[in-house]
Backbone as ProteinMPNN parsed JSONL, in Angstrom:
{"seq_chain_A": "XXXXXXXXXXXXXXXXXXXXXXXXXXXXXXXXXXXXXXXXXXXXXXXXXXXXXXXXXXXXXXXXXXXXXXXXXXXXXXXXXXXXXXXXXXXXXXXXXXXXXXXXXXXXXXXXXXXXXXXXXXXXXXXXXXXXXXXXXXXXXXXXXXXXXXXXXXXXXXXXXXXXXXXXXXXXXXXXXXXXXXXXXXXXXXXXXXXXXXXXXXXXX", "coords_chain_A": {"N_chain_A": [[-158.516, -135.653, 114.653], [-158.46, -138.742, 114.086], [-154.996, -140.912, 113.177], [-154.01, -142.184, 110.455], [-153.466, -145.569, 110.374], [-151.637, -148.733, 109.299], [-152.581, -151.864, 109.793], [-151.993, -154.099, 107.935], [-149.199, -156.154, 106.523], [-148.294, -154.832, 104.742], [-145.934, -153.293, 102.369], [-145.72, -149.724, 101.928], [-145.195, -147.874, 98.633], [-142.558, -145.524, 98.158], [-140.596, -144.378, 96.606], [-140.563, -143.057, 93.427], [-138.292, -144.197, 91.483], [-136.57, -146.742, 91.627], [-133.924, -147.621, 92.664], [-133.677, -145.475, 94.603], [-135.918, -146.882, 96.086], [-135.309, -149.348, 96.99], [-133.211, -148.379, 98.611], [-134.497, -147.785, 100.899], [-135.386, -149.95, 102.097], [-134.873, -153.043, 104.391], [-133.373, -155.905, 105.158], [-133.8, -157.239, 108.773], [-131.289, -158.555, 109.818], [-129.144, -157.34, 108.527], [-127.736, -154.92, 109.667], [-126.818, -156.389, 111.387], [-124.268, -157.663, 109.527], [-123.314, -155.485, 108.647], [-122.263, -153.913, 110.516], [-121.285, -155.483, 113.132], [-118.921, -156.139, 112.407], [-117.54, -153.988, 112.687], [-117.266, -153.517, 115.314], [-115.92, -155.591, 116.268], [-112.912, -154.794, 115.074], [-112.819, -152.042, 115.819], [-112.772, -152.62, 118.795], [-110.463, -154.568, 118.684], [-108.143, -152.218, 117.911], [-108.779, -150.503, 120.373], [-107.434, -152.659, 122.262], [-105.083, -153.652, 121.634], [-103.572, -151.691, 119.565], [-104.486, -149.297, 121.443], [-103.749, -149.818, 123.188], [-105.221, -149.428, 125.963], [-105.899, -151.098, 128.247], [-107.528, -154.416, 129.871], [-109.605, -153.704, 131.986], [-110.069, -150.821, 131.312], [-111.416, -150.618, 129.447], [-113.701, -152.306, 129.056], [-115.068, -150.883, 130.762], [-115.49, -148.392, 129.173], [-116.7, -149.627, 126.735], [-119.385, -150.128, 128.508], [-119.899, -147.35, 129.236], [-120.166, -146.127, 126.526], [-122.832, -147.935, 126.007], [-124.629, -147.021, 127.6], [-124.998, -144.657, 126.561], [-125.768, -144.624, 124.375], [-128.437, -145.425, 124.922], [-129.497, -142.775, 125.959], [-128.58, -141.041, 123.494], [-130.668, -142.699, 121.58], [-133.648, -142.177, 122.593], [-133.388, -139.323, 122.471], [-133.214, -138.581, 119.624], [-135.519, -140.27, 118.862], [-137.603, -138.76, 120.297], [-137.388, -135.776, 119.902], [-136.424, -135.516, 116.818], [-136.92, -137.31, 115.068], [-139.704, -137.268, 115.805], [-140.011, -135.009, 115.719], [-142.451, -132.5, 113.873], [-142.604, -130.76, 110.627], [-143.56, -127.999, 109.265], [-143.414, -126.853, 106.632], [-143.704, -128.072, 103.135], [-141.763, -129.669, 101.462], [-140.382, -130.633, 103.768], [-141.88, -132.218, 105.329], [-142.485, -134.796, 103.664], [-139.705, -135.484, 104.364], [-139.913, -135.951, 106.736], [-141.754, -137.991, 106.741], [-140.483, -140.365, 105.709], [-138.219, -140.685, 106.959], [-139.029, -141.48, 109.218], [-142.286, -141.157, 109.869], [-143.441, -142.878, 107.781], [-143.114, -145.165, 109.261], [-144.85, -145.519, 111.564], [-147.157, -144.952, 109.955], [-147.44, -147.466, 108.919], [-146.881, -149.636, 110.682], [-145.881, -152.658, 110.548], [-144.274, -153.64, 108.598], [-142.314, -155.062, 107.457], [-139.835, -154.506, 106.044], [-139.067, -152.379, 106.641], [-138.412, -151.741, 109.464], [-135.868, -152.032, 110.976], [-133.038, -149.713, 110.339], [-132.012, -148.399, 107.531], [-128.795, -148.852, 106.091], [-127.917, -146.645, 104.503], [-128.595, -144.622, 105.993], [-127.987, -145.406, 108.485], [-125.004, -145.635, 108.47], [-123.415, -143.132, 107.747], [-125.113, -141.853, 110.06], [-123.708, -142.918, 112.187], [-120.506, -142.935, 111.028], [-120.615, -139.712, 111.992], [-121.051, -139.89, 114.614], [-118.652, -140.842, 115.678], [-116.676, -139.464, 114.567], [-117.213, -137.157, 116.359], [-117.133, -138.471, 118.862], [-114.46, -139.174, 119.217], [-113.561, -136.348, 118.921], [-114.407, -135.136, 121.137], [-113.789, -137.023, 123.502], [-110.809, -138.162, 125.239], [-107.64, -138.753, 124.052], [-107.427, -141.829, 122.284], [-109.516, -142.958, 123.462], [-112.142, -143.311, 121.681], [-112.036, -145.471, 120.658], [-112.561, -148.131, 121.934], [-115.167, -146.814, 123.27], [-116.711, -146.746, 121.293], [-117.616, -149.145, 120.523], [-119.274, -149.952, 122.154], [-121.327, -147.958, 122.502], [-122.25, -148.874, 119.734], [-123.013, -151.202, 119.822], [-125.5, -150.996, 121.92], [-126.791, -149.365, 119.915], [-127.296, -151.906, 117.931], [-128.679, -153.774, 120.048], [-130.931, -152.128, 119.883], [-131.939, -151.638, 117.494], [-132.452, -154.422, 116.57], [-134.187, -155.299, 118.707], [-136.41, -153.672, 118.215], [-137.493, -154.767, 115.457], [-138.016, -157.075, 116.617], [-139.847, -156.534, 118.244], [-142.275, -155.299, 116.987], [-142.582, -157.896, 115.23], [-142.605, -160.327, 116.967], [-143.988, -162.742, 119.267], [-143.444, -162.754, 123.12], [-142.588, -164.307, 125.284], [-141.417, -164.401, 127.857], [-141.232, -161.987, 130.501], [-139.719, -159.259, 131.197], [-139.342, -158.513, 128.299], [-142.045, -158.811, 127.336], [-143.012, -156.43, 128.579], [-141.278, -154.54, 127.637], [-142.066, -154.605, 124.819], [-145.249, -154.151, 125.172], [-144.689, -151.124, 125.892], [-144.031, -150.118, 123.718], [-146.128, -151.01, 121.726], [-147.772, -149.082, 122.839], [-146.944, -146.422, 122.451], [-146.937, -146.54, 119.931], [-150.289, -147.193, 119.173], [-151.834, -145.818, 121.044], [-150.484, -143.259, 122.199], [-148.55, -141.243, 120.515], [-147.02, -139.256, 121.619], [-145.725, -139.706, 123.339], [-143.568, -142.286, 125.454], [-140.947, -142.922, 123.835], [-138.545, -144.491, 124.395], [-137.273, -147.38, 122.988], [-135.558, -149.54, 123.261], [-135.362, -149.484, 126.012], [-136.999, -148.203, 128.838], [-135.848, -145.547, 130.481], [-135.368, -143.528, 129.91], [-137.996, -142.9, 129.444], [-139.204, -142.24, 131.853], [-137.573, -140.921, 133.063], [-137.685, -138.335, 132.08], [-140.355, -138.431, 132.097], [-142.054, -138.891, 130.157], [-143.665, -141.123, 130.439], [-145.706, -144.202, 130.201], [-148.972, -144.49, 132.122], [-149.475, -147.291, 133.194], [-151.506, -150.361, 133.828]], "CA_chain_A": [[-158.624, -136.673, 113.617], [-156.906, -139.903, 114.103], [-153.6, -140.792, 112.333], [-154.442, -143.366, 109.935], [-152.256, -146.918, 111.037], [-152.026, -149.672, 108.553], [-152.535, -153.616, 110.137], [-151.148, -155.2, 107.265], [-147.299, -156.215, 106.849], [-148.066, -154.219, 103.416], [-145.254, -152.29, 102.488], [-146.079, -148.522, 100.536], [-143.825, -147.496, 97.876], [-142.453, -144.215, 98.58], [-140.115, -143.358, 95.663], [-140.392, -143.801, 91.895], [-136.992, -144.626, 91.127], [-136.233, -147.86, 92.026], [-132.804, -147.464, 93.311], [-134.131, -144.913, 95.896], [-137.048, -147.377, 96.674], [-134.488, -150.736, 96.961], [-132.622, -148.122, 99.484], [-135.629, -147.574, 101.648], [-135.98, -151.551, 102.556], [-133.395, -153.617, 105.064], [-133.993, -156.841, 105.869], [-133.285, -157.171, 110.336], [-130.097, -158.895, 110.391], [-128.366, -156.448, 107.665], [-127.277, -154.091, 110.818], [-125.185, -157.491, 112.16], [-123.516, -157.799, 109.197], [-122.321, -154.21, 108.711], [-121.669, -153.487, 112.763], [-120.381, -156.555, 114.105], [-116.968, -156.147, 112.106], [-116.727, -152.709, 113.298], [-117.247, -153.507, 116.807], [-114.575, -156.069, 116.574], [-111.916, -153.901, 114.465], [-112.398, -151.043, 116.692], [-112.017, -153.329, 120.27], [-108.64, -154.432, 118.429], [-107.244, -151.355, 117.787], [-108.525, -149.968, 121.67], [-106.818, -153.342, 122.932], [-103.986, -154.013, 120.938], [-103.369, -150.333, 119.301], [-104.205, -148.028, 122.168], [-103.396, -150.535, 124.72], [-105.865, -149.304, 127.087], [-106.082, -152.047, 129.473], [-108.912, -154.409, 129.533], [-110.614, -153.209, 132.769], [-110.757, -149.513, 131.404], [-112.064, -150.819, 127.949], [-115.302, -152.571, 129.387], [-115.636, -149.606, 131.388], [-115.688, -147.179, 128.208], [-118.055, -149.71, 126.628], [-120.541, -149.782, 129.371], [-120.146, -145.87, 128.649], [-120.868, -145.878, 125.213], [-123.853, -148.114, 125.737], [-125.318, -145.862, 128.216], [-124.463, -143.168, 126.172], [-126.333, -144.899, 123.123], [-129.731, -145.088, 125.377], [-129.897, -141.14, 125.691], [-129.105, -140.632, 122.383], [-131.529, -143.151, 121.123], [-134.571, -141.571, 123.314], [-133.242, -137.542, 122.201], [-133.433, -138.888, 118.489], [-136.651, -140.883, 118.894], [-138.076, -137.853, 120.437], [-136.925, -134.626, 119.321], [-135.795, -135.488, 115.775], [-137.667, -138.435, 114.479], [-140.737, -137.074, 116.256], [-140.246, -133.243, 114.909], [-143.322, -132.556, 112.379], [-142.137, -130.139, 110.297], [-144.256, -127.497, 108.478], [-142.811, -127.192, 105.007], [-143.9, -129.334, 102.297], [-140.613, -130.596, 101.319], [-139.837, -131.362, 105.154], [-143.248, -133.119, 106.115], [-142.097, -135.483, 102.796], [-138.874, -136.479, 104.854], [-140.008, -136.542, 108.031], [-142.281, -139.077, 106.368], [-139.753, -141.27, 105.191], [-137.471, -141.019, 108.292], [-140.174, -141.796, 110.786], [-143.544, -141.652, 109.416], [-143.929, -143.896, 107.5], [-143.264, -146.474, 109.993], [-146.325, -145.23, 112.331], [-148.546, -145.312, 109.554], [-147.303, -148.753, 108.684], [-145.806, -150.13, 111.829], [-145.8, -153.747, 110.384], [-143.793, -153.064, 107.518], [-140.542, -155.931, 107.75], [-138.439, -154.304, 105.859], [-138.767, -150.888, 107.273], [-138.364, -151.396, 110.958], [-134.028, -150.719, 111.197], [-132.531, -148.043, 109.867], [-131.045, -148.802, 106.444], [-127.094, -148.789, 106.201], [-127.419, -145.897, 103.375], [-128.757, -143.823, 106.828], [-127.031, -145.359, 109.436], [-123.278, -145.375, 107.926], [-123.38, -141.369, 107.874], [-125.084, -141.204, 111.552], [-122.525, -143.577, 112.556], [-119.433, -141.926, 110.935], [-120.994, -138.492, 112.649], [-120.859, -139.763, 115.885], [-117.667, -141.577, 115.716], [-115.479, -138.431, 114.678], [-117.794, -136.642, 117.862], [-116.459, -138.976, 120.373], [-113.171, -138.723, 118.676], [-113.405, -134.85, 119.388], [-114.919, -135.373, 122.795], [-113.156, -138.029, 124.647], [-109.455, -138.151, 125.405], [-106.84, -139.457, 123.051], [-107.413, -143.437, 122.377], [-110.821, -143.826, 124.052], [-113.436, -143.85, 121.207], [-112.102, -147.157, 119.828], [-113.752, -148.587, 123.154], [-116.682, -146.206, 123.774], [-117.743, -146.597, 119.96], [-118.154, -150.196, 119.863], [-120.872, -149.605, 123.45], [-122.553, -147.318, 121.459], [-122.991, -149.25, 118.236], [-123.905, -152.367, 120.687], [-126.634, -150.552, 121.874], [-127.353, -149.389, 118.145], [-127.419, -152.889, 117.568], [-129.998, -154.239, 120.572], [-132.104, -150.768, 119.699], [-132.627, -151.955, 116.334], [-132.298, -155.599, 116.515], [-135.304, -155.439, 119.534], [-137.372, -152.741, 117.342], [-137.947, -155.658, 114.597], [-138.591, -158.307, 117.084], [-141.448, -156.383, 119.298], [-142.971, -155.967, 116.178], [-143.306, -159.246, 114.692], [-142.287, -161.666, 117.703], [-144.777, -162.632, 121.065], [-142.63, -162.926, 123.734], [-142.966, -165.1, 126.972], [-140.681, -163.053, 129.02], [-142.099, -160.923, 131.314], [-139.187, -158.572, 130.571], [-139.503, -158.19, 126.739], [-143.769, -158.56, 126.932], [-143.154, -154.827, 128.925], [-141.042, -153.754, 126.292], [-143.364, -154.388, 123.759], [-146.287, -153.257, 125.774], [-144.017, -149.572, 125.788], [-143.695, -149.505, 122.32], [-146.9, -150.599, 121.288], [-148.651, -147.789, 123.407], [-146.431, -145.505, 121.937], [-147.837, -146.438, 118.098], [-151.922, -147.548, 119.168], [-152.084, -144.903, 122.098], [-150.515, -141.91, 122.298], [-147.289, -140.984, 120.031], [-146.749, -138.124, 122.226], [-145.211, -140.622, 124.543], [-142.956, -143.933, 125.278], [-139.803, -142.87, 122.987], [-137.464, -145.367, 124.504], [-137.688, -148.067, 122.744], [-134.813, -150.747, 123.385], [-135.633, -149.593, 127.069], [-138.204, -147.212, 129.208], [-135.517, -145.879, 130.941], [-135.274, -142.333, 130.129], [-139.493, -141.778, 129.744], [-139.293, -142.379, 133.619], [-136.513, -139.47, 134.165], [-138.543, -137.021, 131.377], [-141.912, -137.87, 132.597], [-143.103, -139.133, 128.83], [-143.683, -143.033, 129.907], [-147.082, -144.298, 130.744], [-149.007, -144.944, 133.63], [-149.82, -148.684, 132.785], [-151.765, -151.176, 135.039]], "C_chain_A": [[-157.601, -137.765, 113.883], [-156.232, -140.791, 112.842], [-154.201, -142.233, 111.661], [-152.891, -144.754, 109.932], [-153.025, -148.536, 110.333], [-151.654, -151.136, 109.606], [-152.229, -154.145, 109.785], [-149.399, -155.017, 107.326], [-147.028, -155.549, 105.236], [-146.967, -153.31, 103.59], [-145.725, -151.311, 100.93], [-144.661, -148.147, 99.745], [-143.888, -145.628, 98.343], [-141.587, -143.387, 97.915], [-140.052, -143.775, 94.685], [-139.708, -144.316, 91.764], [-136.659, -145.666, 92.05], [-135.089, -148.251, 92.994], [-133.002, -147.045, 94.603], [-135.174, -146.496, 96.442], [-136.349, -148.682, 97.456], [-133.693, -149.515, 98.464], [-133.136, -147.39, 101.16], [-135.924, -148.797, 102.544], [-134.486, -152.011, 102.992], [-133.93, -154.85, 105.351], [-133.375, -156.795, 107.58], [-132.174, -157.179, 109.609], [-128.825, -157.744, 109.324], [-126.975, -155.403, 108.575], [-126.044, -154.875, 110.978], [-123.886, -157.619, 111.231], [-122.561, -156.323, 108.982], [-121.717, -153.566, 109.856], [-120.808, -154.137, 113.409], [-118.638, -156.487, 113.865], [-116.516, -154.964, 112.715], [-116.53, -152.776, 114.369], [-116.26, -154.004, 116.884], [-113.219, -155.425, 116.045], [-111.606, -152.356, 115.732], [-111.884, -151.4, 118.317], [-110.713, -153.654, 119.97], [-107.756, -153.266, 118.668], [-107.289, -150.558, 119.255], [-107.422, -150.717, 122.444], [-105.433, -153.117, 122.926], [-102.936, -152.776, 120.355], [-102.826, -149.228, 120.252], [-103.905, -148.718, 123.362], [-104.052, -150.182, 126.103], [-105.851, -149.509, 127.897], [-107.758, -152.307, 129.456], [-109.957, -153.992, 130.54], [-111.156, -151.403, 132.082], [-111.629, -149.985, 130.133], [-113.359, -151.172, 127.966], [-115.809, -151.853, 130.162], [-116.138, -148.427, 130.414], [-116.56, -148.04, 127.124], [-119.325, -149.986, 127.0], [-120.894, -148.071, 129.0], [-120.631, -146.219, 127.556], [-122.136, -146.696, 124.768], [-124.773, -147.393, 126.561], [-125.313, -144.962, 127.473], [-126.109, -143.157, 124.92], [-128.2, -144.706, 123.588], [-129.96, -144.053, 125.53], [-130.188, -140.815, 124.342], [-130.459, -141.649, 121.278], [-133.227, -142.552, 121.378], [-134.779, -140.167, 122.916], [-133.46, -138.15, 121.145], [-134.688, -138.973, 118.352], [-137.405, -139.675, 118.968], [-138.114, -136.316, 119.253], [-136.527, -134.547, 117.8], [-137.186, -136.378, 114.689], [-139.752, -138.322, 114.397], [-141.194, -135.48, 116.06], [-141.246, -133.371, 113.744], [-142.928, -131.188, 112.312], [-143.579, -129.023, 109.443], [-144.606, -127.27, 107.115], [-143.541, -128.495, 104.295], [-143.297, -130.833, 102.421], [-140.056, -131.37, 102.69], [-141.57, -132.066, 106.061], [-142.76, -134.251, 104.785], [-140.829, -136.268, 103.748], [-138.929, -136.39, 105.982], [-141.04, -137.485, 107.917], [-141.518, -140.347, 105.667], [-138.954, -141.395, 105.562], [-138.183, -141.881, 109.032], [-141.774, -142.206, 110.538], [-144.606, -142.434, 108.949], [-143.795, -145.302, 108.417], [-144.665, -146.554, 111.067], [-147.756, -145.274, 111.502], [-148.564, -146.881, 108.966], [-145.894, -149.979, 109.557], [-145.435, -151.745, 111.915], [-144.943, -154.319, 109.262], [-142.575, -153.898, 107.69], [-139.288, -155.489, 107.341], [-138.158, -153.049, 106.213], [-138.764, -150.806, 108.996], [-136.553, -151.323, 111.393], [-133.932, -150.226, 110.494], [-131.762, -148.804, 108.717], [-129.844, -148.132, 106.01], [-127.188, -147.281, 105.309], [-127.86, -144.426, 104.409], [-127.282, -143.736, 107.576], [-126.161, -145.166, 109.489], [-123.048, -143.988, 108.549], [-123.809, -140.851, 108.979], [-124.054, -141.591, 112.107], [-121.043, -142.989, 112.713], [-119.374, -140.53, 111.803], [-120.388, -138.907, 114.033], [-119.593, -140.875, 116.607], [-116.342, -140.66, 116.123], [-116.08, -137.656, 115.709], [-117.049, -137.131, 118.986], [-114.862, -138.786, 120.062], [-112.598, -137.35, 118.966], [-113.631, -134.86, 120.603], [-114.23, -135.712, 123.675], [-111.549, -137.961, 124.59], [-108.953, -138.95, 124.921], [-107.201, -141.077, 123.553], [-108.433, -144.028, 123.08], [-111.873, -144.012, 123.053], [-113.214, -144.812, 120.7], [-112.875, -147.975, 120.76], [-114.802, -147.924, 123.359], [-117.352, -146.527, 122.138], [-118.266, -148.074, 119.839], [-119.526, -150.67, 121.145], [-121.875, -149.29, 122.353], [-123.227, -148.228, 120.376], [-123.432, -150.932, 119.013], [-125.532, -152.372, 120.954], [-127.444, -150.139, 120.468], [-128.223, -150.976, 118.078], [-128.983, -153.508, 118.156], [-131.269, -153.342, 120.447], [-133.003, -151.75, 117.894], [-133.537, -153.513, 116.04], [-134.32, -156.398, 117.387], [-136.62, -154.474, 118.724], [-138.253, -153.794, 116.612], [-138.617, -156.703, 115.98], [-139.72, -158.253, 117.897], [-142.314, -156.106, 118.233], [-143.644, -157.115, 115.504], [-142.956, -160.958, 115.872], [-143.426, -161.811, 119.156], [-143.633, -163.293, 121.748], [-143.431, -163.809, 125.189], [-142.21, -164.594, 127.675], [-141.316, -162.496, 129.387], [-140.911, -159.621, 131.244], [-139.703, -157.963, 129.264], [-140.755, -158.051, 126.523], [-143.134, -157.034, 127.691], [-142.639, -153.839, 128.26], [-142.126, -153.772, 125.194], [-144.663, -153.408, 124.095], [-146.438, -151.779, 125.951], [-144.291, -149.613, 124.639], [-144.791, -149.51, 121.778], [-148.206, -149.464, 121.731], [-148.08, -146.626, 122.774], [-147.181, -145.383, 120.578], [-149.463, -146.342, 118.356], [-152.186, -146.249, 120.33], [-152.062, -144.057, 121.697], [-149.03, -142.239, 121.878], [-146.477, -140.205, 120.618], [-145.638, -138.701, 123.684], [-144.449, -142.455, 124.506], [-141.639, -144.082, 124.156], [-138.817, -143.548, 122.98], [-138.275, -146.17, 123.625], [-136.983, -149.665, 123.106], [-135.28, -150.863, 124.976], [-136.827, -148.394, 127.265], [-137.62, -146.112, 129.738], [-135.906, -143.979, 131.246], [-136.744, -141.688, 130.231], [-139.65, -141.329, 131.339], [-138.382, -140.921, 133.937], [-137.432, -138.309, 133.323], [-139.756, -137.283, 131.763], [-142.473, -138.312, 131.386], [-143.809, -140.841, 129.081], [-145.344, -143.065, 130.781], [-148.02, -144.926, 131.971], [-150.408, -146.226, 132.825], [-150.019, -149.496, 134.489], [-151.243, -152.515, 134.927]], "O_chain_A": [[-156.371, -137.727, 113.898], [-156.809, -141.216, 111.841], [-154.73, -143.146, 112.295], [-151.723, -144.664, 109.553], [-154.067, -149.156, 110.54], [-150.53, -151.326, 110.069], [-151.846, -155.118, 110.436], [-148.657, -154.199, 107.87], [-145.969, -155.657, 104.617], [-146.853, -152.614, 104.599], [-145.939, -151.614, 99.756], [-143.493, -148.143, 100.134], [-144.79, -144.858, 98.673], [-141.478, -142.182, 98.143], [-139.539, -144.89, 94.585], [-140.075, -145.488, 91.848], [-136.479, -145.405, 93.24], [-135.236, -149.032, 93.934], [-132.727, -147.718, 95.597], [-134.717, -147.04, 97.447], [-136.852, -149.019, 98.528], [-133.725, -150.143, 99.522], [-132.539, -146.821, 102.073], [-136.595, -148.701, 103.572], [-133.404, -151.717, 102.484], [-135.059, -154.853, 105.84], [-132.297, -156.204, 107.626], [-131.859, -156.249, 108.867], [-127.669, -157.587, 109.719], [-125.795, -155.233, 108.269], [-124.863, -154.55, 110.858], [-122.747, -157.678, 111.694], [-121.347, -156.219, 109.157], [-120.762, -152.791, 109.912], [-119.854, -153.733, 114.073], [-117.646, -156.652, 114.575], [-115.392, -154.823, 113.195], [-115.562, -152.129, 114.767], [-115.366, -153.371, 117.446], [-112.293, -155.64, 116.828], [-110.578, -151.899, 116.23], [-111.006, -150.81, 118.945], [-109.794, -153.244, 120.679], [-106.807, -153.277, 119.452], [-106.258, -149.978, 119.596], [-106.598, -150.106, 123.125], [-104.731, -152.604, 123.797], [-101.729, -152.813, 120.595], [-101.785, -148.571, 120.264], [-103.829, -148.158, 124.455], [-103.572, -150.542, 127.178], [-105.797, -148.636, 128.763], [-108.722, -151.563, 129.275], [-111.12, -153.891, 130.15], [-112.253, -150.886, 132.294], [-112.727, -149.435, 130.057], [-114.186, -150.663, 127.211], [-117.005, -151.995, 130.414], [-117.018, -147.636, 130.754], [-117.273, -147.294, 126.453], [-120.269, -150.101, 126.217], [-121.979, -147.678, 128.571], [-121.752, -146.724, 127.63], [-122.632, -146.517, 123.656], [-125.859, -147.167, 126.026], [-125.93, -144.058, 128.035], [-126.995, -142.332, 124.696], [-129.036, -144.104, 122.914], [-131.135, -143.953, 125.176], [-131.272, -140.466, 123.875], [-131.013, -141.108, 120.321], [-133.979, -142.5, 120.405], [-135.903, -139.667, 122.916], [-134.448, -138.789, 121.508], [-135.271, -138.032, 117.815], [-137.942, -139.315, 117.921], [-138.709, -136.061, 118.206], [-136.263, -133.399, 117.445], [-138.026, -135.971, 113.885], [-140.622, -138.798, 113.668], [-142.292, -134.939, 116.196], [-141.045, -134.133, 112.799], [-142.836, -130.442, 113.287], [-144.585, -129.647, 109.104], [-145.694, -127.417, 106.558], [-143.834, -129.581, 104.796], [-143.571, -131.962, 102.827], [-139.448, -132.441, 102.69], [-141.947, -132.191, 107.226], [-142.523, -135.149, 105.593], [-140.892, -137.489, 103.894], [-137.91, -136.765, 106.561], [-141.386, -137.95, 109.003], [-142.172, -141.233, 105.119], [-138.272, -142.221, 104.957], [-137.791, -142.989, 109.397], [-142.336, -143.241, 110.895], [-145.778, -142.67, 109.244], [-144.398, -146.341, 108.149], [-145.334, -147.571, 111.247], [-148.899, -145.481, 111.909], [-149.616, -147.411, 108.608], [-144.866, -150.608, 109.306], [-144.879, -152.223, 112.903], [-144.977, -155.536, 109.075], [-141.649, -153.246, 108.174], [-138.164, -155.737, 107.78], [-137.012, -152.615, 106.097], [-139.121, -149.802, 109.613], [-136.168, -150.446, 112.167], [-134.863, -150.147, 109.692], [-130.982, -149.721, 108.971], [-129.856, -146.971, 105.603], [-126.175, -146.64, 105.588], [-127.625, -143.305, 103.957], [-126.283, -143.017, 107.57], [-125.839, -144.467, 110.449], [-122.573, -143.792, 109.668], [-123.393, -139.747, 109.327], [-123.322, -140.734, 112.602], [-120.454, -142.668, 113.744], [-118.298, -140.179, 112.288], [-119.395, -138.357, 114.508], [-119.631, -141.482, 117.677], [-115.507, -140.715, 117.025], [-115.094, -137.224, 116.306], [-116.477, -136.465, 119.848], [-114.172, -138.166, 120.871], [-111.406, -137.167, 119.211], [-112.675, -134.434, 121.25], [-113.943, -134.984, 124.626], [-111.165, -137.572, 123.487], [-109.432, -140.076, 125.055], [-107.254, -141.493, 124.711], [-108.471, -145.227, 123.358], [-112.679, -144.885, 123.375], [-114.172, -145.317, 120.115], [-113.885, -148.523, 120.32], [-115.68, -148.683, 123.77], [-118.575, -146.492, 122.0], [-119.255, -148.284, 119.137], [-120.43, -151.491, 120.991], [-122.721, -149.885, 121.686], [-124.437, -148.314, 120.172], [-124.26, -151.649, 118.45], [-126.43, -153.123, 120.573], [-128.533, -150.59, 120.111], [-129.441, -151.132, 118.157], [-130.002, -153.711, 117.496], [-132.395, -153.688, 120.806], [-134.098, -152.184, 117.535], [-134.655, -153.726, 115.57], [-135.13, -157.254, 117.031], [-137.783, -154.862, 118.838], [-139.45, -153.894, 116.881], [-139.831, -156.897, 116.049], [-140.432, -159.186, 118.267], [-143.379, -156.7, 118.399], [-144.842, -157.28, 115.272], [-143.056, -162.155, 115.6], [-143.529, -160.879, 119.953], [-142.947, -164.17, 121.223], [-144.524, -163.768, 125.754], [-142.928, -164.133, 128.563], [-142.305, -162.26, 128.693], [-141.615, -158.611, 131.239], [-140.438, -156.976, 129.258], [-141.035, -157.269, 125.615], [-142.615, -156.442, 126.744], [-143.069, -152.692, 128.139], [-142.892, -152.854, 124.904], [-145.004, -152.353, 123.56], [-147.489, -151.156, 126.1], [-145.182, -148.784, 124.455], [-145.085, -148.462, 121.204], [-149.225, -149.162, 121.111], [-148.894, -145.732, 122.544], [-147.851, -144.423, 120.197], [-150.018, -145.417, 117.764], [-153.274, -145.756, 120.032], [-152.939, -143.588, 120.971], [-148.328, -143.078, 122.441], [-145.277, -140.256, 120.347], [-145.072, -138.131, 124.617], [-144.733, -143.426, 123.804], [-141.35, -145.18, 123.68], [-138.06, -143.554, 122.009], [-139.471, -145.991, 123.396], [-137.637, -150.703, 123.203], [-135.571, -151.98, 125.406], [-137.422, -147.808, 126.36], [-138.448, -145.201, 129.756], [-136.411, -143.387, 132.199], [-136.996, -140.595, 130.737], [-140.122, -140.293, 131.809], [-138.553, -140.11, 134.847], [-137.875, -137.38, 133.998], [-140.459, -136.275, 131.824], [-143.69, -138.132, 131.43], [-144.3, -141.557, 128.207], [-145.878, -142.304, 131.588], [-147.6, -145.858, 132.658], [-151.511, -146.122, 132.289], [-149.41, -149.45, 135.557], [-151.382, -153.31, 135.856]]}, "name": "protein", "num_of_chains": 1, "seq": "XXXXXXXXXXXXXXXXXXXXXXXXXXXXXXXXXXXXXXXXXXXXXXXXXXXXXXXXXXXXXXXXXXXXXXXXXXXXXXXXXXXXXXXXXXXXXXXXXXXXXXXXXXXXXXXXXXXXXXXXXXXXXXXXXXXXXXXXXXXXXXXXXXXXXXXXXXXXXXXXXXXXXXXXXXXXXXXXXXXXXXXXXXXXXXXXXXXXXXXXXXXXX"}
């Protein structure tokens, strides 16, 4: 039976209570304003703080944007893309993920709204913090949330933008095979990079 996929830029309501429903909707640029300060607050305190040095610092956020394309791809996949059996967990894996596939036009639901992201964010902040050796996640975190940034930032815009790039049309062309095709496949989304090393990306002419 195929998955029913709305064409309009209608958006469905998805929780009575208003509050919840208002914390369901982002407009794009929302991300820039809550990220960008952190990126710069945390490069201070690697620079200036942990004194790093600036060659290792754009070295540890090249890391943490590499880092951010795995975990964006393991998420996408494995998490976002888990259907659950349960009632109660087919309900929020419909309002993580779901609902954007059955309404993949949806403006204010294509990034992740701050009342998510904050709390993945924080998670994987005190992670690298545990992980990495004293005074490096102030530089590897602001990679990561870079990539955050072009993950999300590019999400909205292959949705509602045509591109003349021959770059960015092949992104799109990934993503929308992923929604009109086959879901089962094409999980990168900012890039292709990792379907190519797992074998999920598509054989396009």
């Amino acid at each position: 039976m195929k998955n029913f996929v709305s064409n309009s830029q209608e958006s469905v309501r998805m929780f009575k209570n208003d509050f919840l429903e208002s914390l369901s909707k982002v407009h794009y640029t929302v991300p820039l304003y809550v990220y960008v300060p952190v990126i710069l607050y945390c490069s201070y305190l690697a620079l200036f703080e942990d004194n790093i040095g600036v060659g290792l610092f754009f070295g540890l956020v090249l890391g943490g944007l590499f880092v951010w394309t795995f975990v964006e791809y393991i998420l996408h996949r494995f998490v976002f893309h888990f259907v659950p059996k349960a009632g109660w967990a087919l309900r929020l894996h419909f309002i993580f993920h779901g609902v954007h596939h059955d309404y993949p036009s949806d403006a204010k639901r294509l990034v992740m709204p701050p009342s998510a992201s904050i709390p993945l964010a924080t998670g994987f902040y005190f992670l690298f913090k545990w992980l990495l050796p004293l005074h490096y996640a102030n530089a590897f975190f602001p990679g990561f949330i870079i990539g955050y940034l072009v993950y999300d930032i590019s999400h909205y815009a292959i949705h509602h933008f045509n591109f003349k790039n021959s770059f960015w049309k092949k992104i799109k062309q990934h993503h929308m095979l992923h929604h009109y095709s086959d879901p089962s496949k094409g999980y990168g989304v900012s890039s292709p990079m990792w379907d190519k090393v797992f074998r999920s990306d598509f054989i396009k002419k």
